[in-house]
ZAMARGU-4260 file (C-alpha; in steps of 0.2 Angstrom, whole numbers, plus 5000, padded with zeros to 4 digits):
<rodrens>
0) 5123/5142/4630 | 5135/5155/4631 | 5149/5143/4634 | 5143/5134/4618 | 5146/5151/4608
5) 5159/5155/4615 | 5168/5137/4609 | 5160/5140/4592 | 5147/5126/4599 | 5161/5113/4597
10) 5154/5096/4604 | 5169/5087/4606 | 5179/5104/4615 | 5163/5105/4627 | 5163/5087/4631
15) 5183/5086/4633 | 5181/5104/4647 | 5167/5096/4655 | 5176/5078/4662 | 5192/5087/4663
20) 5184/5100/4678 | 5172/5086/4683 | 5189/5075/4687 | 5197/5088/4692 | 5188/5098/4704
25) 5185/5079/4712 | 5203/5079/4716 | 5203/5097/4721 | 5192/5095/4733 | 5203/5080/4743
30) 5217/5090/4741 | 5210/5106/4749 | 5202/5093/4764 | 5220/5085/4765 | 5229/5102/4765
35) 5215/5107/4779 | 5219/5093/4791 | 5236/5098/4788 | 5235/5116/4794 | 5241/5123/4778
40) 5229/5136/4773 | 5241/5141/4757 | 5238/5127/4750 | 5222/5125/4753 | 5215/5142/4748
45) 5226/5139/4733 | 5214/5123/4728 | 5199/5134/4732 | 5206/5146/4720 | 5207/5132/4706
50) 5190/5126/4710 | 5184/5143/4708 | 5191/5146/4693 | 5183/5131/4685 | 5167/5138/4692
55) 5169/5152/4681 | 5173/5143/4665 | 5158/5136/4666 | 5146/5148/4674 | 5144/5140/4689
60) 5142/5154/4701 | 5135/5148/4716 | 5152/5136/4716 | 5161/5150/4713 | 5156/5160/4726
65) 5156/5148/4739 | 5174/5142/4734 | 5179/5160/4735 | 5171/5163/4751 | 5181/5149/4759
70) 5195/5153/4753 | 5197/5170/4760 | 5193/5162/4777 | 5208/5150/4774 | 5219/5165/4771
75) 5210/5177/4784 | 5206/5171/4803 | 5192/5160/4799 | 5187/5146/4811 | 5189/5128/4809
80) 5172/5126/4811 | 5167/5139/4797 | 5181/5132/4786 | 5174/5115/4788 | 5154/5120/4782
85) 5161/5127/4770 | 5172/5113/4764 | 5157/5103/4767 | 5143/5111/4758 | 5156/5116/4743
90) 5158/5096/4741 | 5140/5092/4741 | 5138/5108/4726 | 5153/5098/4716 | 5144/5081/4719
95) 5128/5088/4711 | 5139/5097/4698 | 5149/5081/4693 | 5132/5071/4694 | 5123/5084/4682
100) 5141/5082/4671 | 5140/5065/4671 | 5119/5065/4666 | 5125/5078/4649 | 5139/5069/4643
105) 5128/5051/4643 | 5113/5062/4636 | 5126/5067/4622 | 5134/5052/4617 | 5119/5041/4614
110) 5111/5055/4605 | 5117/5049/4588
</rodrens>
């Protein structure tokens, strides 16, 4: 609701946000797992950092948090092991999240 008012509770904004951060963070997330089996934790907190930032957007906090936790053990001395939870259980969150997108837009569109 307070992302509605604060878009003047424009409908077609809302929907166009919501896919772009659901595809988005989609192909964050392979990035930041390419960039992990890389070894290049730049890049890969840098994706956290974008996940994170759409979090914000749209109040997801436990998203946010997570992505930010992760991504200052990429840029700190965190474990592979640690990284890789993380990394796990902030896909599974997105997965929901982009499930729970997917389930408003639909509920949206046919509710003219």
């Amino acid at each position: 609701n307070d992302l509605k008012e604060l878009i003047h509770h424009d409908e077609v904004m809302i929907t166009q946000m919501l896919s772009r951060i659901a595809k988005e963070n989609a192909a964050d997330i392979r990035e930041c797992r390419e960039c992990f089996a890389c070894g290049d934790r730049k890049s890969l907190a840098s994706g956290l950092h974008r996940i994170s930032g759409a979090a914000q957007i749209i109040c997801a906090t436990e998203i946010d948090e997570l992505a930010a936790q992760i991504e200052m053990l990429a840029m700190k001395t965190g474990t592979d092991e640690d990284i890789t939870a993380g990394l796990d259980r902030l896909e599974t969150k997105l997965t929901v999240l982009r499930r729970s997108i997917g389930q408003y837009l639909h509920s949206i569109t046919h509710m003219e």
